[in-house]
Structures are given as C-alpha cells and as structure tokens.
TIKE-88403 format. One line per 4 residues: for each residue x, y, z of N, C-alpha, C. Coordinates in pm, whole numbers, plus 50000, padded with zeros to 5 digits. Example, Ala and Ser with C-alpha at 12.3 -4.5 7.8 and 13.67 -1.06 7.14 Angstrom:
TIKE-88403
51319:49431:50780:51230:49550:50780:51320:49670:50780 ~ 51285:49775:50708:51367:49894:50714:51290:50003:50787 .
//
This chain:
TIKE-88403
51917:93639:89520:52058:93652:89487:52080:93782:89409 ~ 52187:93843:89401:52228:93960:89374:52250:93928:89183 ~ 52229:94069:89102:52236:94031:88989:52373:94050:88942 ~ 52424:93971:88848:52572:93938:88824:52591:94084:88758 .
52702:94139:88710:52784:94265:88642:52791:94208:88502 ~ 52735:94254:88430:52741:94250:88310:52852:94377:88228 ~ 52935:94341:88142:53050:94399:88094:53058:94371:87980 ~ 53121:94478:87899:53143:94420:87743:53326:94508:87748 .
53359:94358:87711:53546:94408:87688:53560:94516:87595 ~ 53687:94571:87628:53735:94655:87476:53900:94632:87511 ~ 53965:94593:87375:54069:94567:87335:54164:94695:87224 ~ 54276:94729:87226:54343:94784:87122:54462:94764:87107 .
54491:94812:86977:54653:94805:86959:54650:94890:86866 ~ 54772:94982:86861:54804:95095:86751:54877:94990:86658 ~ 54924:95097:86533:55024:95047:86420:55146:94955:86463 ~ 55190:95065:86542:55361:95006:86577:55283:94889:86670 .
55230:94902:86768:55227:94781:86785:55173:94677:86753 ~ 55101:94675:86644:55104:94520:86553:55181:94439:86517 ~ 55285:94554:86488:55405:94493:86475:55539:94408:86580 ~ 55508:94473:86670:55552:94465:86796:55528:94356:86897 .
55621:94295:86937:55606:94208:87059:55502:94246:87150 ~ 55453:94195:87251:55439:94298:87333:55255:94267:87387 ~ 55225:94351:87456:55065:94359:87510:54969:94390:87397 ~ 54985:94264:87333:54899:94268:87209:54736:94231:87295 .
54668:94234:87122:54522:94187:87174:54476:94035:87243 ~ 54539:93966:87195:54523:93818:87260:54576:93791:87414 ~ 54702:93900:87433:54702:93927:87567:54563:94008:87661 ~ 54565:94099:87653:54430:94198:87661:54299:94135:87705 .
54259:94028:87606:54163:93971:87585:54123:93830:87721 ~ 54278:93807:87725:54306:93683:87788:54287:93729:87948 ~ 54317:93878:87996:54308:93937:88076:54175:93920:88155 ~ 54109:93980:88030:53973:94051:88061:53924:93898:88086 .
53880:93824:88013:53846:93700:88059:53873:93619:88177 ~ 54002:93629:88263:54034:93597:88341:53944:93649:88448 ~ 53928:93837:88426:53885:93874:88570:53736:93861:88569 ~ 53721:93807:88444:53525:93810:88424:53499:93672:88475 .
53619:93562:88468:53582:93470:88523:53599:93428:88691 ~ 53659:93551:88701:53722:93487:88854:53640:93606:88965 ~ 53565:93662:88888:53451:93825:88963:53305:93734:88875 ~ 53318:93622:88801:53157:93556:88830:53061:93695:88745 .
53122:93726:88660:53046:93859:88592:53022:93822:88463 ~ 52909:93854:88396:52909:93801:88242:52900:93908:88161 ~ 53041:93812:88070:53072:93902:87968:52989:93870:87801 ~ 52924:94017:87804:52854:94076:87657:52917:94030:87594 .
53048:94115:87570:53124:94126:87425:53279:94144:87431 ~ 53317:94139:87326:53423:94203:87367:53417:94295:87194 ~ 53482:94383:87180:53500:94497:87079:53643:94521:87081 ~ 53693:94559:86945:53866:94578:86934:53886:94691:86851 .
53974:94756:86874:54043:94855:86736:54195:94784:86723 ~ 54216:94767:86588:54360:94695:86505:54413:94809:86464 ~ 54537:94856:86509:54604:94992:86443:54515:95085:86458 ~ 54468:95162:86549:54406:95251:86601:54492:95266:86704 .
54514:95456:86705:54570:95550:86799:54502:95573:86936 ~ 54497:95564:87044:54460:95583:87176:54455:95760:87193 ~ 54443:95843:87135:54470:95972:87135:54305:96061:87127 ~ 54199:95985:87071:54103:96024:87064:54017:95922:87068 .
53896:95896:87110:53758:95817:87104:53693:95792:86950 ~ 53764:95858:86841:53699:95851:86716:53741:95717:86651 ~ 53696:95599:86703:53753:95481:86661:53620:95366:86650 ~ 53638:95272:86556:53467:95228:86545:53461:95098:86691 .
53565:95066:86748:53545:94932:86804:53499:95012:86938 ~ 53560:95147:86994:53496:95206:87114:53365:95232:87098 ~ 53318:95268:86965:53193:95323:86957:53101:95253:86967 ~ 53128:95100:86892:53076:94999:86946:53024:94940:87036 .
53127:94930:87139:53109:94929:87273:53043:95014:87341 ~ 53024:95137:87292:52922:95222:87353:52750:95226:87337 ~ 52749:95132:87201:52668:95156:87134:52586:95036:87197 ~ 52626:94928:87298:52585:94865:87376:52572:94877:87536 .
52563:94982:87531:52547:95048:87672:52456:95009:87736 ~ 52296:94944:87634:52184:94949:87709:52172:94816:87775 ~ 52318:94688:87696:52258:94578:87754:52395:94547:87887 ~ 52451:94649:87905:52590:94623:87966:52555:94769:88142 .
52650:94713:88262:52678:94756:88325:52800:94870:88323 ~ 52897:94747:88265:53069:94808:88281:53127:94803:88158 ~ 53206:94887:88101:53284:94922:88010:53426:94818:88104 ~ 53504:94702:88025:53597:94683:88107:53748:94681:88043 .
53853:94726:88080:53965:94740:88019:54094:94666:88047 ~ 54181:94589:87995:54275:94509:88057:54394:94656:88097 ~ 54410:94768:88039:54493:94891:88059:54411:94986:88029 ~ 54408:95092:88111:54375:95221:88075:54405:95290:87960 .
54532:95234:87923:54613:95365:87775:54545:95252:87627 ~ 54494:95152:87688:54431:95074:87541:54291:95173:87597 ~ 54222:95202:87627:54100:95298:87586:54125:95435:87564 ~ 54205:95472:87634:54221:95640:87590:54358:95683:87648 .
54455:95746:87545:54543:95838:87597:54534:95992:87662 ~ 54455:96015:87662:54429:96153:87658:54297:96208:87794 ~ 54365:96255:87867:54312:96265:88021:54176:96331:87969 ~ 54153:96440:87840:53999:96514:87817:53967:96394:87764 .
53973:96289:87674:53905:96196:87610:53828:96137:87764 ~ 53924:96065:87856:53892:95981:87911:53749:96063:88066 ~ 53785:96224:88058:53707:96311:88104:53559:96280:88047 ~ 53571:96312:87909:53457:96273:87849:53376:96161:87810 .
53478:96013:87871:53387:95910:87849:53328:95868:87998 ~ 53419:95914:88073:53325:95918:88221:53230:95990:88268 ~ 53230:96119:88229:53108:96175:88211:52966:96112:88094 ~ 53057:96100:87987:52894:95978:87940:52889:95860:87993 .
52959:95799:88075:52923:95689:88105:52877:95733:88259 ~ 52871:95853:88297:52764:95863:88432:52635:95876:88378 ~ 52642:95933:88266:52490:95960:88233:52398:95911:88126 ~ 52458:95788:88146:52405:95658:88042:52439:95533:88118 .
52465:95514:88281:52420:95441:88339:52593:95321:88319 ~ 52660:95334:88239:52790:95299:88218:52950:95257:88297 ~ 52948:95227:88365:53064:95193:88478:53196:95148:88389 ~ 53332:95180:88451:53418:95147:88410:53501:95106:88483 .
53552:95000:88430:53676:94929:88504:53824:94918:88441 ~ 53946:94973:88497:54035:94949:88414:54097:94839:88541 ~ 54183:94728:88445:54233:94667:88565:54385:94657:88574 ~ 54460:94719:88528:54587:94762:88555:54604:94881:88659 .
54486:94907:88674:54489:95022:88798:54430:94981:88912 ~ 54312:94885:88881:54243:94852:88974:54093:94951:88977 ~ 54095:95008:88883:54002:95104:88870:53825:95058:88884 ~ 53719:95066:88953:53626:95016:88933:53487:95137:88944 .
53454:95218:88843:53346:95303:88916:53162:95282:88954 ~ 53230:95125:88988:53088:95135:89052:53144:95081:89208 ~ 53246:95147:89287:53270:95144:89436:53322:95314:89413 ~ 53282:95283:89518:53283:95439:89618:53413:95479:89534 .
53556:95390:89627:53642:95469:89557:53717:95445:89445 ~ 53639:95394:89370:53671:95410:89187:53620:95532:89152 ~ 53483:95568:89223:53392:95692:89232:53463:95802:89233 ~ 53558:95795:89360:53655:95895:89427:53768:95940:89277 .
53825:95809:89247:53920:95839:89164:53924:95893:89040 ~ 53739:95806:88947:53739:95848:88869:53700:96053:88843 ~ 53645:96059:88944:53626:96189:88979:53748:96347:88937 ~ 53899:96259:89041:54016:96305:89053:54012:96289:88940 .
54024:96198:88851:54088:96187:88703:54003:96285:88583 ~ 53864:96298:88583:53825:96403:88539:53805:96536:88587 ~ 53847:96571:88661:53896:96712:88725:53974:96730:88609 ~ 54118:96655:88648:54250:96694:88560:54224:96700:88409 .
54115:96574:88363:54139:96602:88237:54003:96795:88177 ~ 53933:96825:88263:53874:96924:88271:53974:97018:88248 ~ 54105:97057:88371:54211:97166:88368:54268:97136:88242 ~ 54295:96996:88177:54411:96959:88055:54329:97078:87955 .
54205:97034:87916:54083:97096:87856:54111:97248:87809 ~ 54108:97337:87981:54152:97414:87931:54248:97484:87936 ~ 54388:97414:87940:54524:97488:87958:54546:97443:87796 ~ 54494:97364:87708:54476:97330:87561:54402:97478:87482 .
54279:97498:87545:54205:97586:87493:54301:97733:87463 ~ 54377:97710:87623:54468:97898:87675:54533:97889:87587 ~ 54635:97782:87544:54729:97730:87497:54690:97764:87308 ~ 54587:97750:87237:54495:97760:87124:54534:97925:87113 .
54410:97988:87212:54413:98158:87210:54561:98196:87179 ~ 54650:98170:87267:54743:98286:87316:54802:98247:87171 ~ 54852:98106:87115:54887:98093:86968:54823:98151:86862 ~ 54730:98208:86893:54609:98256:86765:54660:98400:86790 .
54690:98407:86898:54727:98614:86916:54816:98651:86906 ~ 54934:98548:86901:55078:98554:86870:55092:98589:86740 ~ 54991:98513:86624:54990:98473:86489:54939:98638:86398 ~ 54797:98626:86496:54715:98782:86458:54837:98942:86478 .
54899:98906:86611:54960:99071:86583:55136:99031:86539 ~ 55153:98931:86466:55224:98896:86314:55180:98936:86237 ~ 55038:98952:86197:55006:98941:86078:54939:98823:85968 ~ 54979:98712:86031:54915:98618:85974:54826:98515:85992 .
54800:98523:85869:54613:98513:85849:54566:98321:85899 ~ 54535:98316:86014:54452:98279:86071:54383:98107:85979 ~ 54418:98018:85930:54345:97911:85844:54307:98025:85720 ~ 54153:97940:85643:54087:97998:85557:54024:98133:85565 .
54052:98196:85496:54000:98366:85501:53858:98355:85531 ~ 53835:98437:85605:53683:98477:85697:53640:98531:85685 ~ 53503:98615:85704:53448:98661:85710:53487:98822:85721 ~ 53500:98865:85799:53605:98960:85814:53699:98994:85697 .
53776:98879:85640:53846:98877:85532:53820:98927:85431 ~ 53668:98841:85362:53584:98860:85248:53484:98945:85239 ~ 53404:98949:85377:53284:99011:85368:53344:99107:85509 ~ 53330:99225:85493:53392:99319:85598:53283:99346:85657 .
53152:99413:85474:53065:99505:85579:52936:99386:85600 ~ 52970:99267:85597:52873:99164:85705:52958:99155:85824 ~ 52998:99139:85877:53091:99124:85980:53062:99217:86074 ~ 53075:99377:85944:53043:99538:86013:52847:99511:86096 .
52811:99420:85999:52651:99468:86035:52649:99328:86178 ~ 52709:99269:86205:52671:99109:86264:52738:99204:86398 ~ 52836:99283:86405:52946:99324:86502:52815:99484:86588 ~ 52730:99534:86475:52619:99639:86538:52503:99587:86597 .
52455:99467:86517:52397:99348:86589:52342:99336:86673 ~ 52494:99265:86723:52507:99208:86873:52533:99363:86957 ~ 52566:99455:86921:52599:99570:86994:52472:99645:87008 ~ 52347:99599:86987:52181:99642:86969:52143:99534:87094 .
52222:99420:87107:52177:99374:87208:52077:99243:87187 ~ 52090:99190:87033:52054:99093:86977:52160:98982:87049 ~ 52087:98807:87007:52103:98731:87068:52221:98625:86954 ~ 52321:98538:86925:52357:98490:86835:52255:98432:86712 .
52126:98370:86782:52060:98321:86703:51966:98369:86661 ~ 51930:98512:86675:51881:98646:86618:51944:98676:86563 ~ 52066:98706:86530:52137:98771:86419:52170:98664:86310 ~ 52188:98512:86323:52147:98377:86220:52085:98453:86160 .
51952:98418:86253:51808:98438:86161:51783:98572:86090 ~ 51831:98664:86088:51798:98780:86030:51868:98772:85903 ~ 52049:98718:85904:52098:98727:85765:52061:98579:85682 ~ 52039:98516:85734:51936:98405:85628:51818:98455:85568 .
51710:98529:85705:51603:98615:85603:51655:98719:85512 ~ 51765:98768:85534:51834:98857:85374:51819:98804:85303 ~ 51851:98635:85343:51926:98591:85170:52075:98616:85184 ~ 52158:98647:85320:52302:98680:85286:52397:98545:85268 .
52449:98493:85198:52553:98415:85132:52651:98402:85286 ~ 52666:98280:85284:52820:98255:85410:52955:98311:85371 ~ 53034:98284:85391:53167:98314:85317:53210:98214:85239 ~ 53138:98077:85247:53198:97983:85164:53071:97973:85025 .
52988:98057:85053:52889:98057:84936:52784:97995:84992 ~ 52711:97949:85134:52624:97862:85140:52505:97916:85173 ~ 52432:97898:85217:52256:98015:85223:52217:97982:85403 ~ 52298:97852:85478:52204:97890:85607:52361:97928:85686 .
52304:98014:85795:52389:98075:85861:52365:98045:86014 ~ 52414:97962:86072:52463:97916:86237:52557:97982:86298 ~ 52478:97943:86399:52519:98068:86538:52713:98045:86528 ~ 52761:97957:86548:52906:97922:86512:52969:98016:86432 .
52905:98003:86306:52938:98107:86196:52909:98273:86226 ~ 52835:98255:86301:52806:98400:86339:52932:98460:86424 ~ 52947:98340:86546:53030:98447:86648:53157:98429:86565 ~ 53181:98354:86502:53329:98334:86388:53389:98467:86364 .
53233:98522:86326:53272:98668:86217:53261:98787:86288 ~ 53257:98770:86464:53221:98869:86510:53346:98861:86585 ~ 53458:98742:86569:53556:98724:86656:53562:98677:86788 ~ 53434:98621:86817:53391:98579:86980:53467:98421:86995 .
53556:98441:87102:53644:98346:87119:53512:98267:87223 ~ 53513:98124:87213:53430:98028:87324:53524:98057:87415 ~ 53488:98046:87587:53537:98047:87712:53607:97909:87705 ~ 53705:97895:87823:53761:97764:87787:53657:97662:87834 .
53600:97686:87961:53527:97591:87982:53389:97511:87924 ~ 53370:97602:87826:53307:97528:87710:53347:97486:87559 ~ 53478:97513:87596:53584:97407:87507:53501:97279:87424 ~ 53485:97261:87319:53457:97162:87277:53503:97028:87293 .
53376:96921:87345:53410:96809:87442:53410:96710:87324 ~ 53455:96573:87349:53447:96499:87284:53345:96429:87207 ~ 53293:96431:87092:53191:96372:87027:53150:96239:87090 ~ 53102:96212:87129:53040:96098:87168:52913:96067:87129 .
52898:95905:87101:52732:95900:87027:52613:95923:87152 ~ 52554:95935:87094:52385:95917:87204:52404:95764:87257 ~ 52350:95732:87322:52326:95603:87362:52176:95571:87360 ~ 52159:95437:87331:52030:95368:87359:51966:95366:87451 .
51800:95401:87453:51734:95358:87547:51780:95223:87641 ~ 51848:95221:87753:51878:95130:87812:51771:95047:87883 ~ 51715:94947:87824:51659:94811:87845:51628:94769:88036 ~ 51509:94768:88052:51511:94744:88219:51499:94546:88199 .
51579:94561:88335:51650:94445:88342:51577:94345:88425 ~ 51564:94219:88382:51405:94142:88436:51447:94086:88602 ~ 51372:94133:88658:51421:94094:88818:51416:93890:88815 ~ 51510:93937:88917:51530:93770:88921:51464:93734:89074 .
51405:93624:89114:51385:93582:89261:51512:93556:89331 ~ 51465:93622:89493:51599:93557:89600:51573:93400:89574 ~ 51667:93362:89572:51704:93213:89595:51708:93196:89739 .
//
C-alpha cells in the first residue's frame, strides 16, 4: 500500500482580525481537518500565529512549522494570504520547500505541489514573485539616487561620510584588482576601526564603503531557518 501524506497545518490571523468576524482560526483549522480527513492523510500538527501580519515569514508559528520539515511531507494551508502576503515571501518558501523535501498545499486555490500541475503553478507563482523581487530592488536604487543628487544623506553616516581616506584606500583596492574579502582581510590586519567603532570588517561593510550597489537578482531573499536532517521513513509492506 502506498504511504499516506503526512502534513502539518498552519493557521493565522492578524490584529484586526481578532477582532473581527470572519475566517478566523477555528474556521481555518476546521478546514484543514476536513481535507486531512477526507484525502486519508495524517496530520502532524497544526502551528498558528495570533495577530501576526502575513507580509513577511518572520513569525514564530511559520517557523515552527518549518522547523518540522523532517517529520512532514506538506506544508498545508486552509488560504494562501494566511501563509504569506507577499509574492517574494511566498517565492522564497517554495524554493525552501523544494530543497528540504517540503510540499505545499493551499486549498482555497486548490494548490498542491506535489502534482505536476501544482508543480506548473507553483513555478508561475515564483517567477512573479522573483520579477516583484526585483522591480522592489529598481524601485530601492532609483529612490536612493533621487535622494543622493538632492543631497541627502542616505540613513546613518558612512563610511565615506566619516572615514573618506578608508573608503579612498578600499575604492584603490578593488581598483588593484583585489577581491571583497581581500580587502576585509587586509583592514582588520591594520587594526582599522569600522565606522561604528568595531574591529572586524565584512565583505558587506566593505562594498558599503566602496558604494557597490548588489544586482537585483541577488536581492536579499528571505531569511529562512535551515531545516533538519530529514528522518528516512520506515518502509511499510504491500498489503
């Protein structure tokens, strides 16, 4: 016999809607149970966020749920917008959940990515949130260059700001044909001070002060935890 789908629920509700009539958690919940009982699939867990925003993954009841990846098949959702608002969030949890063995199901869509075409869709859906990614990133720059030939100064004063002639030596550097993390390592072996006073110096901090904008497509993705060694699963006999 074939081995059953193992799933662990996830549930949410923001502020306003705690307050609110409406597709609360006991609805949600009541959902997910329904289709776990009527698809013969056993359900792990279920995990919740109470007044938590759908706008980002930085929430402890998703993380949770992730954090059981090794004993679960499917991530399962009674709505898509209770796991993530945000087309890069949801980019980035399908991409870790390809590569931590993770399937997702939303069922207000019908969404399932362990068939072909949940495969198909979830695919389409991280494309877009990839372009969202970086028409956010373009969207970042062109506001940062609007600001710069104003005149004004950029967050906390930089490098550039404070320390000119580090900036001057990090900017000849890289123009020698040194690597980001060759030029780290050289002003830590000085002994040169960060701009905030601190003694180790990362590549980040480096291109900061050299003005090196990241490309969009390495836009910074969503934090997501590591996942667990995922657990091999004890074969069962055909019946």
């Amino acid at each position: 016999m074939s081995e059953r789908l193992r799933v662990i629920g996830y549930v949410r509700v923001s502020t306003q809607e705690q307050a609110a009539s409406g597709y609360g958690l006991a609805a949600q919940e009541s959902a997910i149970r329904a289709a776990v009982e009527r698809n013969n699939w056993d359900l792990i867990a279920i995990t919740r966020d109470e007044g938590a925003s759908g706008k980002d993954l930085n929430r402890p009841g998703i993380r949770e749920a992730l954090a059981m990846v090794h004993e679960a098949d499917s991530l399962i959702v009674a709505k898509l917008d209770r796991l993530t608002r945000s087309l890069v969030g949801l980019s980035d949890l399908l991409d870790w959940g390809k590569r931590n063995g993770l399937g997702l199901i939303a069922l207000d869509l019908g969404l399932d990515t362990s068939t072909e075409t949940g495969r198909l869709v979830a695919r389409i859906m991280a494309s877009v949130g990839e372009w969202e990614r970086e028409r956010i990133a373009e969207r970042t720059r062109q506001a940062a260059a609007v600001r710069r030939a104003q005149g004004r100064q950029m967050g906390r004063p930089g490098v550039r700001d404070t320390m000119p002639e580090v900036a001057q030596l990090i900017s000849d550097l890289r123009g020698q044909g040194q690597t980001w993390q060759q030029i780290a390592d050289r002003l830590n072996a000085d002994g040169v001070p960060t701009v905030r006073g601190g003694s180790q110096w990362r590549v980040s901090a480096v291109q900061s002060a050299a003005g090196y904008v990241r490309p969009a497509s390495q836009a910074k993705r969503v934090d997501l935890p590591d996942a667990p060694r995922r657990r091999a699963r004890a074969k069962r006999k055909e019946a």
